[in-house]
C-alpha positions in Angstrom: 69.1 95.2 -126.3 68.7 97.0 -122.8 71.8 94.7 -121.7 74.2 95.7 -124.6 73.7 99.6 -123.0 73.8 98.4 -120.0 77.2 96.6 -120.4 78.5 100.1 -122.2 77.6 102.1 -118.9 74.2 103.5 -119.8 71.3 103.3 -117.4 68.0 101.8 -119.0 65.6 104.5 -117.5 62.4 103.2 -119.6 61.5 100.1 -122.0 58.4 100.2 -123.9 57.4 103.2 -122.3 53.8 104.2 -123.8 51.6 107.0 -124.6 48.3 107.2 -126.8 49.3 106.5 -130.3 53.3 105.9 -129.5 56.0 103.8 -128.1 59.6 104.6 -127.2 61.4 100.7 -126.8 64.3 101.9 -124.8 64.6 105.6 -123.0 68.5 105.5 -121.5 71.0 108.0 -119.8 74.3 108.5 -119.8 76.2 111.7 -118.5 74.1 114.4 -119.4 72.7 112.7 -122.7 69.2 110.8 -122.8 68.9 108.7 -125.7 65.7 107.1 -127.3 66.9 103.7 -129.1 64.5 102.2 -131.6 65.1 98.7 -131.9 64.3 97.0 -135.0 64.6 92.9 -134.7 64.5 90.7 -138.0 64.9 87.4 -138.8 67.4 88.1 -141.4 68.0 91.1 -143.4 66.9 89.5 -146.9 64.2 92.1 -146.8 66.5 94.8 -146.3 68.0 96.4 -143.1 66.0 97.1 -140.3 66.9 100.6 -139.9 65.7 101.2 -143.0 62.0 101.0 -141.2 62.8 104.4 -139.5 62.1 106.3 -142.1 61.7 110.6 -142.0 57.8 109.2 -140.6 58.6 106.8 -137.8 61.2 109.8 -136.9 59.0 112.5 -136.7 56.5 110.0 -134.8 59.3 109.3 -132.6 60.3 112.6 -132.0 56.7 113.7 -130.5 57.1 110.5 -128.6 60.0 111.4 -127.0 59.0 114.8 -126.2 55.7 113.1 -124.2 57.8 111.1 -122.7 60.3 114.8 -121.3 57.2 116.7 -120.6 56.0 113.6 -117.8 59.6 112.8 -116.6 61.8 115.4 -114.8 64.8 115.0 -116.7 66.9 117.2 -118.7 70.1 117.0 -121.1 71.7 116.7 -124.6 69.1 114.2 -126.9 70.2 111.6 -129.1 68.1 109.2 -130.8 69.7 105.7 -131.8 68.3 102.8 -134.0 68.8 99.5 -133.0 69.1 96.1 -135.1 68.7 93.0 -134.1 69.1 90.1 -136.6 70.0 86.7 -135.2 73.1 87.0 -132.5 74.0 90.0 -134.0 73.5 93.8 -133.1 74.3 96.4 -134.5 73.6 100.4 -133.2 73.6 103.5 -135.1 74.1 106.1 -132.4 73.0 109.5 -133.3 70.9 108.1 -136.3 68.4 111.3 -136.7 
């Protein structure tokens, strides 16, 4: 997943990057924007899709996360917070997703 930013000019700054009781899976900058991308992998989506795991809990989890993760990094800028889905070769990202 880090490689599909990558590719799209974003620098990976952290990957699994954790703190007592959360994980961010990929911290990345570009411009003046840092995103925090969940990524969801599945073997298929007969369950469903796998953003549809990031519900209005993991998002408020992930927004405290992030927030650890500004207050012991000295880095500043415009948030976004993506969701990522991996299922087989394919990958999709909702940019922006909360």
């Amino acid at each position: 997943m880090a490689r599909h930013y990558e590719t799209a000019g974003y620098l990976v700054v952290d990957r699994n990057w954790q703190v007592r009781g959360g994980e961010l899976d990929l911290v990345l900058t570009r411009d003046d924007e840092i995103i925090f991308c969940e990524v969801k992998t599945r073997s298929s989506d007969r369950f469903g899709h796998g953003a549809e795991a990031v519900d209005h809990r993991k998002q408020r989890f992930l927004r405290r996360t992030a927030m650890s993760w500004l207050d012991s990094h000295d880095l500043r800028g415009k948030l976004r917070f993506d969701v990522a889905t991996v299922v087989g070769p394919r990958i999709e990202v909702i940019e922006a997703a909360f």
